[in-house]
N, C-alpha and C positions, 0 to 999 in steps of 0.2 A: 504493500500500500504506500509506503514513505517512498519506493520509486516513480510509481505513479506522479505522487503529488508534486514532485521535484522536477519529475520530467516535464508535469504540465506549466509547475511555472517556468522552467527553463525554455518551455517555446513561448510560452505567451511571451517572456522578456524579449527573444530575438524579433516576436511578430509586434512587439511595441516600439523598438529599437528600428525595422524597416520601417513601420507602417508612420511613426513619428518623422523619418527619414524621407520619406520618398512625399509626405505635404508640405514638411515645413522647406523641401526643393521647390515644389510645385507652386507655391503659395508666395517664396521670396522672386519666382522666377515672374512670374504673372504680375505681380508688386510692382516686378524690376521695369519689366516690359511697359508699363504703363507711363512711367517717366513721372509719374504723379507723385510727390516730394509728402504730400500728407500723407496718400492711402500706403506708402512705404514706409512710414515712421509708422503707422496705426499697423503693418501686417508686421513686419517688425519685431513690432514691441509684444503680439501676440505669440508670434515666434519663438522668441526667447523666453517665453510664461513657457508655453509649450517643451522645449529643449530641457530647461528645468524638474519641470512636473514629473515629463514623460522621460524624454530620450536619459534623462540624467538618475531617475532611478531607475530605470531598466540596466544601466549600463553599469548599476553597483550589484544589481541582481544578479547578472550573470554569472561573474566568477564566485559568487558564492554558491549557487545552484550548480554550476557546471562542476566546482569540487565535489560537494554531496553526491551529484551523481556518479562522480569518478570514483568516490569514494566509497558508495553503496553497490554497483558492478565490477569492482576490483579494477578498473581500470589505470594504467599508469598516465601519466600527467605528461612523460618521455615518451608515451608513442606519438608515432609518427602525425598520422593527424590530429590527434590534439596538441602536441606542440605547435604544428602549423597552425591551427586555428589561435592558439594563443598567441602567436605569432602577427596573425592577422589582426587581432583583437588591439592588439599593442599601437599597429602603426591606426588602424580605423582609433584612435584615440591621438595618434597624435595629429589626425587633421582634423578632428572633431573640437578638440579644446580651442583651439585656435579660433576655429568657426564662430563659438559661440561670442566669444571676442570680437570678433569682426560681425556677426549682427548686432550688438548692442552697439558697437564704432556706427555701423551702418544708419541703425533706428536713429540714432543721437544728429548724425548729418544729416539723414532728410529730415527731421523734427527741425532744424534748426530753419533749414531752406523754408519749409515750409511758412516756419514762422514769419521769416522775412522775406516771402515772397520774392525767392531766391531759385536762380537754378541748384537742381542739384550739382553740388562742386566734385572736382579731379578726384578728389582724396575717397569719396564714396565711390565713384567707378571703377576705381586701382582696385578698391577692397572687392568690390562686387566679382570683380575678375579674379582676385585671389583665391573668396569666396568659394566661386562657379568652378575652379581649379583644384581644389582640395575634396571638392564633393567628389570625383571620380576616386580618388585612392582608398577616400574615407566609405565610400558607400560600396565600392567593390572588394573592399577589404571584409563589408559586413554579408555579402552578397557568397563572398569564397568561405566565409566561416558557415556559415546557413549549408552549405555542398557539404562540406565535409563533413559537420553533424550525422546529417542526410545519409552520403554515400558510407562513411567510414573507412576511406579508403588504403591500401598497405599503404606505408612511406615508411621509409626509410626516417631513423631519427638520426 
């Protein structure tokens, strides 16, 4: 039974972890697209409530569920794919911390434009692209830990 329940929250976390993943892209992206300096500081600042709430306890759940389970299947921490996935897990965090940094930088320059009926400035589009740049490593890093879960495949440690 204590497998069961660890493994259901070990997936709910990965499927809070995408699904928190794949709106708050869709959601900065569509914001971005719209060049509209308030409704980006307003999605923004929903964003970063969200990344918080959700993506940021999901992402402390993991490695504690994922031990329990390794712990209750006897499985080692050194095979191959779960190293790799921890692996992945590592760098998917290090373009993640960043992100969240850079939408509050984000939310705070279009809140300001807007206020002063300003364009949005250089320093929000640098970021934006930083941003939009970091989602690939960081969400394919979560996308390759999700597989190997999944397949459990040999590798080599």
């Amino acid at each position: 039974m204590i497998y069961l329940v660890l493994k259901y929250l070990h997936v709910l976390g990965a499927t809070v972890i995408l699904g928190t993943g794949t709106g708050i892209a869709f959601f900065m992206l569509m914001a971005h697209r719209s060049g509209d300096a308030a409704f980006i500081a307003r999605t923004a600042g929903i964003v970063v409530v969200a990344d918080v709430l959700f993506t940021a306890t999901a992402v402390l759940a993991q490695p504690i569920t994922g031990y329990l389970l390794a712990r209750e299947t006897g499985t080692n921490l050194t095979d191959g794919w779960v190293a790799t996935s921890l692996a992945l897990y590592v760098i998917a965090g290090l373009f993640w911390l960043p992100v969240v940094w850079i939408q509050v930088r984000m939310r705070d320059l279009a809140a300001i434009a807007a206020r002063e009926g300003q364009a949005l400035p250089a320093a929000y589009h640098r970021l934006f692209g930083i941003w939009f740049a970091c989602g690939f490593p960081g969400f394919g890093s979560v996308l390759g830990i999700v597989w190997l879960m999944i397949a459990k495949p040999s590798l080599s440690s």
